[in-house]
C-alpha positions in Angstrom: 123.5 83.0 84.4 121.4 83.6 87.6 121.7 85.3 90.6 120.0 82.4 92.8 119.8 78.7 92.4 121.7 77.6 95.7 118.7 75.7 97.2 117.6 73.9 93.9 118.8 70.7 92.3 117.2 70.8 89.1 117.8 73.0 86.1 115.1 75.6 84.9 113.1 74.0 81.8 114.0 76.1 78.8 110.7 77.0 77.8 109.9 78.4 81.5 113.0 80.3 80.9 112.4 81.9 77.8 108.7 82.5 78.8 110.8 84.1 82.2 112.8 86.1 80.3 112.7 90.0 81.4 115.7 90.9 79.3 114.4 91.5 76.2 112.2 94.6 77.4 114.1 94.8 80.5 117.8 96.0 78.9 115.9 99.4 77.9 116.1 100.4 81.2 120.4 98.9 81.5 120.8 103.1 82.6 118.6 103.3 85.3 119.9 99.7 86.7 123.5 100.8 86.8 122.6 104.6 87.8 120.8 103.3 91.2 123.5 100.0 91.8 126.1 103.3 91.5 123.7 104.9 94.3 123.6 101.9 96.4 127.5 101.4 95.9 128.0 104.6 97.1 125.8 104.6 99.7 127.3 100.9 101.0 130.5 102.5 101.3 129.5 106.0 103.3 128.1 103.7 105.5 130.8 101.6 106.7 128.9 98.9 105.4 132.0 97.7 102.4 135.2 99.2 102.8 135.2 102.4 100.9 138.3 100.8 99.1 135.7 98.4 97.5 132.5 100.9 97.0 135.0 103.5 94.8 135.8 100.1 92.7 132.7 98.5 92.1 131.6 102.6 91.2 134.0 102.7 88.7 133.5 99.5 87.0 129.8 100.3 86.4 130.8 103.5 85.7 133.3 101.7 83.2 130.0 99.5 81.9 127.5 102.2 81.3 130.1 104.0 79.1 131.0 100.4 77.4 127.1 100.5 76.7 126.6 103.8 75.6 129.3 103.7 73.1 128.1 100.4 71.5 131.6 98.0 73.0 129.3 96.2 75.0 126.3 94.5 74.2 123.9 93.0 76.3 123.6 88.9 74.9 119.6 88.3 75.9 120.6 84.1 76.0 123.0 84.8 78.5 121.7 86.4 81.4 118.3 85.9 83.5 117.2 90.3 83.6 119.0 93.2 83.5 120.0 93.0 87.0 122.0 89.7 86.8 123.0 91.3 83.5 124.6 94.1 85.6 126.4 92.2 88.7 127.5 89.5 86.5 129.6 91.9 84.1 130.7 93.5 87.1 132.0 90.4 88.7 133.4 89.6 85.6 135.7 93.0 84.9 136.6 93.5 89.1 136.7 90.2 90.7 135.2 89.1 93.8 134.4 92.3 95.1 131.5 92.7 92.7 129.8 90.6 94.4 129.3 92.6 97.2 127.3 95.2 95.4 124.0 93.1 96.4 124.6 93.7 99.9 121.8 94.9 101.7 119.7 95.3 98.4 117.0 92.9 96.7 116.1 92.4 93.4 112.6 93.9 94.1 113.4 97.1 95.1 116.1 97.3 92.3 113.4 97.1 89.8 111.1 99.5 91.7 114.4 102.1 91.4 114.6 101.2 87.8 111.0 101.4 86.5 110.4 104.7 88.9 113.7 106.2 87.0 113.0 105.0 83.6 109.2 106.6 83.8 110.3 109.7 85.3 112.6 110.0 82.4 110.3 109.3 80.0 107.6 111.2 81.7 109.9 113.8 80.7 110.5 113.1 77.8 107.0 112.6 77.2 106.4 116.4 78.4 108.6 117.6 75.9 107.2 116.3 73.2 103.4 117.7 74.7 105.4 121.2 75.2 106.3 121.0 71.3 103.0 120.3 70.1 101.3 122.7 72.2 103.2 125.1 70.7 103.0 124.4 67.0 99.2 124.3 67.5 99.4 128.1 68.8 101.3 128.9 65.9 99.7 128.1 63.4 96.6 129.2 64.8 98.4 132.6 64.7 99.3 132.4 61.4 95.4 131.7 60.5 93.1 133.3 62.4 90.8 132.8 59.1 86.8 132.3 60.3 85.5 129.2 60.0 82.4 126.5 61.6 82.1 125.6 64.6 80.4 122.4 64.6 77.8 120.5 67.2 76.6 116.6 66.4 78.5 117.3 63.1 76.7 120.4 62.0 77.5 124.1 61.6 76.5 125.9 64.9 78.3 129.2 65.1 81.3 130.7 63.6 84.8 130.9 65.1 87.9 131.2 64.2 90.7 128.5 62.9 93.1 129.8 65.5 90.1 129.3 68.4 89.9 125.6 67.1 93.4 124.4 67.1 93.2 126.4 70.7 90.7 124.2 72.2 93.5 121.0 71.7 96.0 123.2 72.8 93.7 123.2 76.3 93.5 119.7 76.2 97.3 119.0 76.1 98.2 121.5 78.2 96.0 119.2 80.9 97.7 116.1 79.7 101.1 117.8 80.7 99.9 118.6 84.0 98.6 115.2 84.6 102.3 114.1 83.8 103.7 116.3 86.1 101.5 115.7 88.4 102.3 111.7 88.0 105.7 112.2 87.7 105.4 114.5 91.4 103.6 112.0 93.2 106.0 108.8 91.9 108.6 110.8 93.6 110.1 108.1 96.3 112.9 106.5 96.3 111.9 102.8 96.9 115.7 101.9 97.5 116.3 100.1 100.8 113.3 98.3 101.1 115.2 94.8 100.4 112.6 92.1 99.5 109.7 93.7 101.5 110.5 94.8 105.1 113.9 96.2 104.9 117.2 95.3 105.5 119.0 94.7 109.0 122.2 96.6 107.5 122.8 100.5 108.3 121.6 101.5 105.2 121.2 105.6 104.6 118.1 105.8 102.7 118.1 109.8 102.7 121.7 109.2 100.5 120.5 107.5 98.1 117.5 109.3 97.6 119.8 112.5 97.3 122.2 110.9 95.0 118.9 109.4 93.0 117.3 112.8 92.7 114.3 111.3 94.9 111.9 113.7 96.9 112.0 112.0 99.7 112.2 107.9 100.9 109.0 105.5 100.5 107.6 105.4 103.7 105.9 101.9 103.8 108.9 99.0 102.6 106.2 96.8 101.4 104.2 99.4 99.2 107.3 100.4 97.9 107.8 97.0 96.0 104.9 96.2 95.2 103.6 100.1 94.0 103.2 100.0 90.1 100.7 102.9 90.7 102.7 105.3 89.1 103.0 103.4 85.8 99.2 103.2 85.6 98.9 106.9 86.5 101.5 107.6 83.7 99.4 105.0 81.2 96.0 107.1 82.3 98.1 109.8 81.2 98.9 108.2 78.0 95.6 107.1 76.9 94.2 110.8 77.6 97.0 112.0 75.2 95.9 109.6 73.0 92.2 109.8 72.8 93.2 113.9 72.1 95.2 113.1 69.8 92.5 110.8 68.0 90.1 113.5 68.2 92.2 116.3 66.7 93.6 113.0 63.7 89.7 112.9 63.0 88.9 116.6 62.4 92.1 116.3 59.9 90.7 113.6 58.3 87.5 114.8 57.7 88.4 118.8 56.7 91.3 117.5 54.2 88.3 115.8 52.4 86.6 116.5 48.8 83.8 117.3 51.2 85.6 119.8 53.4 88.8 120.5 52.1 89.4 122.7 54.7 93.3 121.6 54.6 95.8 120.3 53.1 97.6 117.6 54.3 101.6 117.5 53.4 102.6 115.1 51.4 105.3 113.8 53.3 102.2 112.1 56.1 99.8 111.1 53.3 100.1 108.3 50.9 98.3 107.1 47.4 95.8 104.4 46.3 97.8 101.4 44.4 94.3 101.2 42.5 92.9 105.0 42.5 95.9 107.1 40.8 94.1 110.2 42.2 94.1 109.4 46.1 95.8 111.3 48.7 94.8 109.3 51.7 95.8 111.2 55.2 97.1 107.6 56.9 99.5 109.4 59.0 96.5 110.8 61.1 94.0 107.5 60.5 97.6 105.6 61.8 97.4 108.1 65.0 94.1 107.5 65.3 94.3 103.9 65.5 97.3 104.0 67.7 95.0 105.2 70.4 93.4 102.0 71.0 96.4 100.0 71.7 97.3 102.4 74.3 94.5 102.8 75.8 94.9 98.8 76.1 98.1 99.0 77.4 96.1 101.2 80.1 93.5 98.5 80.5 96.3 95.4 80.7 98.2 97.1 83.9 95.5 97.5 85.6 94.1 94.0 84.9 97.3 92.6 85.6 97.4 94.7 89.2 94.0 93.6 90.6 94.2 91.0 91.8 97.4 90.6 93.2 98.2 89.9 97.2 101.0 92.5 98.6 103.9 91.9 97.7 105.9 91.8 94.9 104.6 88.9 92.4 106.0 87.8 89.0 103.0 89.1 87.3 104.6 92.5 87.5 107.0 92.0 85.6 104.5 91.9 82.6 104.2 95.8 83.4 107.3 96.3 80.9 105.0 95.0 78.3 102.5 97.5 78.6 104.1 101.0 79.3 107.4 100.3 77.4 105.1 100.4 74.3 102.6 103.0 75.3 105.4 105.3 76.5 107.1 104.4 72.7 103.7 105.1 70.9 102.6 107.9 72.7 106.2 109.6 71.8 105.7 109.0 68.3 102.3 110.2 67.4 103.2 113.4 69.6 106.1 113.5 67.3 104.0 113.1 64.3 100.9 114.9 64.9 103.3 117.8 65.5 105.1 117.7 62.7 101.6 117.6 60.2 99.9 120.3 61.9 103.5 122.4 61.4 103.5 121.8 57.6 99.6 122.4 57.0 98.1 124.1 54.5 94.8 125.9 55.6 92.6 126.5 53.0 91.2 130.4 54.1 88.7 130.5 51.1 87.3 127.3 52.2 86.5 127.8 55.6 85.2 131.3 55.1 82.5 129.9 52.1 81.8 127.0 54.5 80.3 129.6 56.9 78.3 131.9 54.6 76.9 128.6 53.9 75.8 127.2 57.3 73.4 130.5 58.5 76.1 130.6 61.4 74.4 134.1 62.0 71.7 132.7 63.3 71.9 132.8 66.7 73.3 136.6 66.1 69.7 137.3 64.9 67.9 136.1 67.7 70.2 137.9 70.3 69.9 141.0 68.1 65.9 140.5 68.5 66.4 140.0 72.2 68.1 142.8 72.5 65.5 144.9 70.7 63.2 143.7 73.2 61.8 140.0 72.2 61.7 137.1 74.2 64.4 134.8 73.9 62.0 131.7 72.6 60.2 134.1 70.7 63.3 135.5 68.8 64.3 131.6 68.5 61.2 131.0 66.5 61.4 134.2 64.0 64.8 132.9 63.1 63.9 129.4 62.1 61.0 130.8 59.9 63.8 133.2 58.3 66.2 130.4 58.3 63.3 128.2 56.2 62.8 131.1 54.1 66.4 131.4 52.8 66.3 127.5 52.3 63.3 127.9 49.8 65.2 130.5 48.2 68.4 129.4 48.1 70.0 132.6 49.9 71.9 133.8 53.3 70.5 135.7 56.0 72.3 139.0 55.2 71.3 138.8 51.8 67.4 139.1 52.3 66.4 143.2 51.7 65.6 145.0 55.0 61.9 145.3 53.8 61.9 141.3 52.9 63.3 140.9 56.5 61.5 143.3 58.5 58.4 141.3 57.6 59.2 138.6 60.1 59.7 141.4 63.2 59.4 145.5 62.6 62.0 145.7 65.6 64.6 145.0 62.8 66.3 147.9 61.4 68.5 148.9 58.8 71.5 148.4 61.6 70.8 144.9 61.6 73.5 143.8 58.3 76.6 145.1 60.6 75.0 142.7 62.9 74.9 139.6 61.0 78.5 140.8 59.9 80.2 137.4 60.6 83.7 139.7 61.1 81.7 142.0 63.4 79.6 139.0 65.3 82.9 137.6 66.4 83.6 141.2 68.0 80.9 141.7 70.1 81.4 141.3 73.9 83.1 138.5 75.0 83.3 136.9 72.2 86.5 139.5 70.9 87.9 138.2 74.0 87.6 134.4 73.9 87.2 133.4 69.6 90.5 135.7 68.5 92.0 134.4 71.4 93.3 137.4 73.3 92.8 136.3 76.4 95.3 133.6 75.5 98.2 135.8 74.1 
């Protein structure tokens, strides 16, 4: 059933109309559509514009539909209707009479979908905050409950040590941007495009500032025909998205690689891992390599809107309807690895031992040794090339920096003195200066 057809004499072709059909991805949003048609209702009878008689009615039949919906009586039959919107004014038709029909007044389909999508993102936006919030948080946690030493790495290779609690704190940074990118998304989509008919308006009475109120709106678009054809704020929320999800591939590759023979810096639960149907002794971390993979399709998703935006003349075109395609999904899969990521970093097992053998290994005190040499009055790149002839000299014999005798060592600068093995104390290096201040994390308490 359609909401137009009066000027054509010839029937849709049926494989234009299922290639047409919205309804599929478009029901999702069947809240949204009946929360601003309620707005609009409401707002046509304030206005004097339908009797209030018949805005209280055609309120409480959507009223009556949403709950239908919510409560699983009523189903929404994809054959049957052209969108969600003919969806909505044909049920209502159907269970008041006439008078439903009067709900379109003053209204067009194009800046109904605008008030849909714009509600369905800011609610997942939300939603999508949440489920930031709740990682962010797990990551400080457990950081907490290990603030065991262990590498940090550049290009792959131990640098200087830290702590795991500083580690898991430098995703926590990066999330914490991704939620104010969200906010900030979700603050500047904050319109109400309701009112802007077609593309220039209606010639109706229409109080924008109600429905904006009644909408929970900021304030009403000020351009009609931006406010139709505006799909920025889905690609703003899809940037969002895809930054989310590159983090989240980042953070899913250090798990794979530290709950490896070669690491084994953790231990993955067994609840996000699964076996080999060949190799009886696998434990393969697929939750995180699934995460990781996940990325790409929305950072696709990204790269779709905006291809499908580009090149299109103002205003509204059919292409945008593909838009439910692309953030539907990424909103979905962006939810779920949040959700997931959260829960594997809550139920893993850090391996202390590990991590602290890793950096008696890596001659992470290093760089400790050449600011102690500084410090004893050496030039910087002549401190830098004492250490690397130590450094050579415990490769050759197979030992760590702190373990060479103070005569052994003393050979390569007499500046060194007996007070340099509280130095190269890895516990003690991670409490000089700033560093007490930025790797145990208290400025971050």
């Amino acid at each position: 059933m359609k909401l137009w057809g009066g000027r054509f004499t010839k029937e849709e072709d049926l494989e234009m109309k299922e290639f047409d059909n919205s309804l599929p991805l478009g029901k999702k949003y069947y809240e949204e559509d009946i929360t601003g048609s309620i707005a609009h209702a409401k707002m046509l009878g304030e206005a004097g514009i339908i009797k209030p008689s018949e805005s209280q009615e055609i309120v409480e039949g959507l009223q009556e539909i949403l709950d239908e919906l919510n409560a699983g009586e009523l189903s929404i039959d994809e054959d049957a209707f052209e969108d969600i919107h003919s969806f909505t004014e044909i049920t209502l038709t159907q269970k008041i009479g006439e008078v439903g029909k009067k709900l379109h007044t003053a209204r067009s389909r194009n800046d109904q979908v605008a008030v849909d999508t714009k509600l369905y993102c800011r609610k997942r936006g939300n939603q999508l905050i949440q489920k930031v919030e709740a990682l962010v948080k797990t990551l400080v946690e457990k950081g907490k409950q290990n603030p065991v030493l262990m590498p940090g790495y550049t290009h792959l290779q131990r640098a200087q040590v830290v702590t795991f609690q500083y580690h898991l704190g430098a995703y926590a940074e990066m999330f914490l941007r991704d939620k104010k990118r969200l906010l900030n998304a979700l603050d500047i989509m904050n319109e109400n495009p309701l009112g802007a008919g077609a593309l220039a308006g209606s010639t109706h009475a229409i109080d924008r500032k109600r429905t904006t109120e009644l909408l929970g709106f900021k304030k009403p678009c000020n351009n009609f025909m931006d406010a139709v054809s505006d799909r920025d704020y889905v690609i703003e929320l899809l940037s969002a998205c895809s930054l989310i999800a590159m983090h989240l591939s980042r953070l899913s590759e250090e798990l794979i690689l530290w709950c490896s023979q070669e690491f084994r810096f953790v231990t993955m639960d067994d609840a996000y891992a699964t076996g080999s149907s060949m190799m009886p002794q696998k434990k393969n971390p697929d939750a995180a390599e699934l995460i990781r993979g996940n990325a790409g399709l929305t950072i696709g998703s990204l790269v779709s809107m905006l291809t499908i935006m580009k090149g299109l003349p103002l205003t509204y075109n059919k292409d945008m309807q593909l838009d439910k395609q692309s953030f539907i999904a990424a909103f979905d899969r962006t939810e779920k690895t949040l959700s997931l990521m959260e829960k594997m970093i809550r139920t893993l097992q850090v391996n202390q031992e590990n991590m602290r053998n890793a950096v008696k290994d890596g001659f992470l005190n290093a760089t400790d040794l050449a600011d102690y040499l500084v410090k004893n009055g050496m030039a910087f790149r002549d401190a830098h090339d004492v250490v690397g002839k130590v450094v050579l000299y415990c490769e050759k014999n197979k030992c760590t920096i702190e373990d060479i005798p103070l005569e052994k060592i003393r050979t390569f600068s007499e500046t060194i003195d007996e007070g340099i093995f509280d130095y190269l104390d890895y516990e003690n290096s991670l409490k000089k200066g700033v560093k007490s201040e930025i790797i145990w994390g208290v400025d971050n308490e």
